[in-house]
C-alpha positions as CSV (number, residue, x, y, z in Angstrom):
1,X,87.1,-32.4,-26.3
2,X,89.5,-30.4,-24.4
3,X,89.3,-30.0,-21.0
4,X,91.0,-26.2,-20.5
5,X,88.9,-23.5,-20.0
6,X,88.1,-21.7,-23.2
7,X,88.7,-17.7,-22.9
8,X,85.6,-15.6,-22.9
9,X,84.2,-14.2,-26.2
10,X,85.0,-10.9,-24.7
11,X,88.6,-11.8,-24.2
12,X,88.7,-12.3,-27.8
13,X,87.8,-8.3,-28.3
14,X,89.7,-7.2,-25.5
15,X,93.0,-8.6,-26.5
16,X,93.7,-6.5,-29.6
17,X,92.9,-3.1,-27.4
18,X,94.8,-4.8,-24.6
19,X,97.7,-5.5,-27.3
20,X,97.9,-1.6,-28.6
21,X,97.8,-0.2,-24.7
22,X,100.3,-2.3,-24.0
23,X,102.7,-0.9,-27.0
24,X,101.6,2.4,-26.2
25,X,103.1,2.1,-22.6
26,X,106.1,1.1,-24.2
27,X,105.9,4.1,-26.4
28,X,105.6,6.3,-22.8
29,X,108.4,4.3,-21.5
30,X,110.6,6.3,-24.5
31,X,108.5,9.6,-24.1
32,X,109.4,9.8,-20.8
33,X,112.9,9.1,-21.3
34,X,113.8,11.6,-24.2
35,X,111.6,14.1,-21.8
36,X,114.5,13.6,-19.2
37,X,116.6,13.9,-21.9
38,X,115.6,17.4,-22.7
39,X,115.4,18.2,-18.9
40,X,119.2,17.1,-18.1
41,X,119.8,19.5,-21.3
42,X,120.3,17.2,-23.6
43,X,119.0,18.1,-27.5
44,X,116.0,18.0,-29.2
45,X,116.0,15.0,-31.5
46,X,113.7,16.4,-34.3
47,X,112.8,13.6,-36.1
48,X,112.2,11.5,-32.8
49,X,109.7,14.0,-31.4
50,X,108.0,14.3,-35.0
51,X,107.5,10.7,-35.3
52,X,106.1,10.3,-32.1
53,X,103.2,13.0,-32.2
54,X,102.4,11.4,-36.1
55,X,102.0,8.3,-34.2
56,X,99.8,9.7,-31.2
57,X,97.6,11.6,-33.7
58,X,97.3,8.2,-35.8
59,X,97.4,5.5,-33.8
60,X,96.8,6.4,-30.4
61,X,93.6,8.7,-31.4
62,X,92.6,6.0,-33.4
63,X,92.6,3.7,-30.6
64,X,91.2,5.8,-28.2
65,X,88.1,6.1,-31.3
66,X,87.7,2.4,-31.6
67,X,86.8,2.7,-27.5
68,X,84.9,5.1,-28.0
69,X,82.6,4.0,-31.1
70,X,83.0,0.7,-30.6
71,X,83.9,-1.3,-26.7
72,X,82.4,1.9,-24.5
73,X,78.7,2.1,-26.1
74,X,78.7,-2.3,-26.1
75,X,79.7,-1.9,-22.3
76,X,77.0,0.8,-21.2
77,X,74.3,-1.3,-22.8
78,X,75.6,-4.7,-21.2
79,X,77.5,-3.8,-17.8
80,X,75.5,-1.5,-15.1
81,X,77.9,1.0,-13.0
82,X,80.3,1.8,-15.8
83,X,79.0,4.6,-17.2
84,X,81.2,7.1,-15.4
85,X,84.2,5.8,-15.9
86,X,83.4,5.4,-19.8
87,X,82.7,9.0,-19.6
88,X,85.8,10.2,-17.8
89,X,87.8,8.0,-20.1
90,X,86.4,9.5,-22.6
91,X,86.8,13.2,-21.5
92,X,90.2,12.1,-21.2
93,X,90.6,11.2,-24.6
94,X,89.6,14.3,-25.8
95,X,92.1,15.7,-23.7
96,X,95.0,14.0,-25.4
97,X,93.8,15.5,-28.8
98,X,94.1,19.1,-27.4
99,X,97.4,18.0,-25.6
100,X,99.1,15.8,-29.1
101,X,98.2,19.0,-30.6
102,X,99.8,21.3,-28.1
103,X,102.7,19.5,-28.3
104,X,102.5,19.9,-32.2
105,X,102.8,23.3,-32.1
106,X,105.2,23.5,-29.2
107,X,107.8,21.2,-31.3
108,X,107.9,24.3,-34.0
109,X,110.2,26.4,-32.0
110,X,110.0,25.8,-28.6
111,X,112.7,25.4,-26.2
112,X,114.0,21.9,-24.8
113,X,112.4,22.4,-21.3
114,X,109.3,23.6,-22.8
115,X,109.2,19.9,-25.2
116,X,110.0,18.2,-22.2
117,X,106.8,19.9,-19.8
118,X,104.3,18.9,-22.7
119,X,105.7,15.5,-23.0
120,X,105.7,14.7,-20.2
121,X,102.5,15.8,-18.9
122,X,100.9,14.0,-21.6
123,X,102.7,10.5,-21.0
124,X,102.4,10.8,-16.9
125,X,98.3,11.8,-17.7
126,X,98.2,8.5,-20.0
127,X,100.2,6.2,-18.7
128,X,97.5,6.0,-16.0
129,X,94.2,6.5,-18.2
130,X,95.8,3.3,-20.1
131,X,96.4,1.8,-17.0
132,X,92.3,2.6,-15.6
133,X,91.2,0.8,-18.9
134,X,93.5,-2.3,-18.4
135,X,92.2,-3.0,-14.9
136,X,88.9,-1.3,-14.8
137,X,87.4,-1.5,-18.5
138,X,89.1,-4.6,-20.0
139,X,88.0,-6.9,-17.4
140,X,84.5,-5.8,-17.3
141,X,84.5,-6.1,-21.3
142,X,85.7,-9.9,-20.9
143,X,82.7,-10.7,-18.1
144,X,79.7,-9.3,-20.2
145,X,80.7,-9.3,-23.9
146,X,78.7,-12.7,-25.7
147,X,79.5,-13.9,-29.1
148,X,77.2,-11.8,-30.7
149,X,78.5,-8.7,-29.5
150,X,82.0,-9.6,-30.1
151,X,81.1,-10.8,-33.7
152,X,79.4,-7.1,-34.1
153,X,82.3,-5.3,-32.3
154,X,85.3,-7.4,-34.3
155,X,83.4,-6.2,-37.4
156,X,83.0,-2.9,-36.5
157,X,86.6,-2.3,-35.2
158,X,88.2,-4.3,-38.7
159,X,85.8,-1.6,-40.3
160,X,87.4,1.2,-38.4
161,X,91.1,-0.2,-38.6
162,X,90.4,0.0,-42.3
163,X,88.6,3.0,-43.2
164,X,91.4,5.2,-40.5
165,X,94.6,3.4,-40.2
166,X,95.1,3.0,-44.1
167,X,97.8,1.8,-46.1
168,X,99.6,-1.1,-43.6
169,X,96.8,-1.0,-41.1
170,X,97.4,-1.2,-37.7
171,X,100.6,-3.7,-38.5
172,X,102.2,-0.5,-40.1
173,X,101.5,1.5,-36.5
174,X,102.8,-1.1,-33.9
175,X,105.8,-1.2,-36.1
176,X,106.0,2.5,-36.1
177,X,105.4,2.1,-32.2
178,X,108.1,-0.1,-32.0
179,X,110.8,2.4,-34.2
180,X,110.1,4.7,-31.5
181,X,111.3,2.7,-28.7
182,X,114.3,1.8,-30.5
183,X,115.0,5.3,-31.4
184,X,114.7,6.5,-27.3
185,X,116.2,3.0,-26.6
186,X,113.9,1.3,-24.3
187,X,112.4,-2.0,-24.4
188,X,109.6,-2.5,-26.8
189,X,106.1,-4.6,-24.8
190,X,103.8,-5.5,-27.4
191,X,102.9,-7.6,-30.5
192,X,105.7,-8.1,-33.5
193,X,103.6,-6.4,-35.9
């Protein structure tokens, strides 16, 4: 019998979300960088900009989903004083939609500075909504979370990964994650796929 602690059951569930904030933030790291890119005058790199608001409307709103089906309706039944944050979180996410979308429809046309505004906006506004889960949700998740409710939640988010992230699952998506870093060359945080 081993004598090291053993991690919680809810640091089981936690660690996948944990995993895809943390290549998301890498993701913001590049978003932010071609942004500057386009401020400083530089050009719009089509194909970068595409790839990135296919992977925000995939995997990021997919993530966002799994919270919000999945980790924030386990937390409100199990952990008392959470409930507003899960909400504002969850406002938030619907925020993102309207703003991925927004920055859809500003990529067919729109001038650099214009690109660089939406981008921006959108990775500033996330970069600390990802960082309000990783301290404020995450850690709650790991305290009250048993093994019966991670056994219901890993089902339910392996059902979800499956029935939205389809062909290559969510391996396919960090690896797109990480093509994007590469692409605005910064460093890529996160699993290898």
């Amino acid at each position: 019998m081993s004598c090291e602690p053993q991690p919680s059951p809810g640091t089981r569930v936690v660690h996948s979300l944990f995993e895809e904030n943390t290549v998301l933030l890498s993701v913001l790291n590049g978003v932010e960088k071609m942004a500057m890119g386009l401020e400083e005058g530089g050009p719009v790199d089509e194909p970068f900009w595409n790839a990135l608001v296919t992977f925000l409307e995939s995997f990021a709103d997919h993530h966002h989903r799994k919270e919000e089906e999945a980790l924030f309706p386990a937390l409100v039944a199990r952990a008392a004083g959470v409930g507003e944050l899960l909400r504002e979180l969850t406002e938030e996410h619907a925020d993102f939609r309207t703003r991925v979308a927004t920055l859809r429809r500003t990529l067919e046309g729109a001038d650099a500075a214009t690109i660089a505004r939406a981008a921006g906006g959108y990775a500033f506004l996330t970069r600390e909504h990802l960082q309000r889960e990783n301290l404020g949700v995450y850690p709650v998740a790991q305290e009250v979370l048993d093994d019966k409710s991670v056994e219901e939640l890993t089902a339910l988010i392996e059902e979800l990964d499956t029935v939205r992230l389809a062909e290559g699952g969510r391996t396919r998506w960090i690896l797109a994650g990480r093509d994007l870093c590469r692409l605005s060359r910064v460093d890529f945080h996160g699993p290898r796929g």
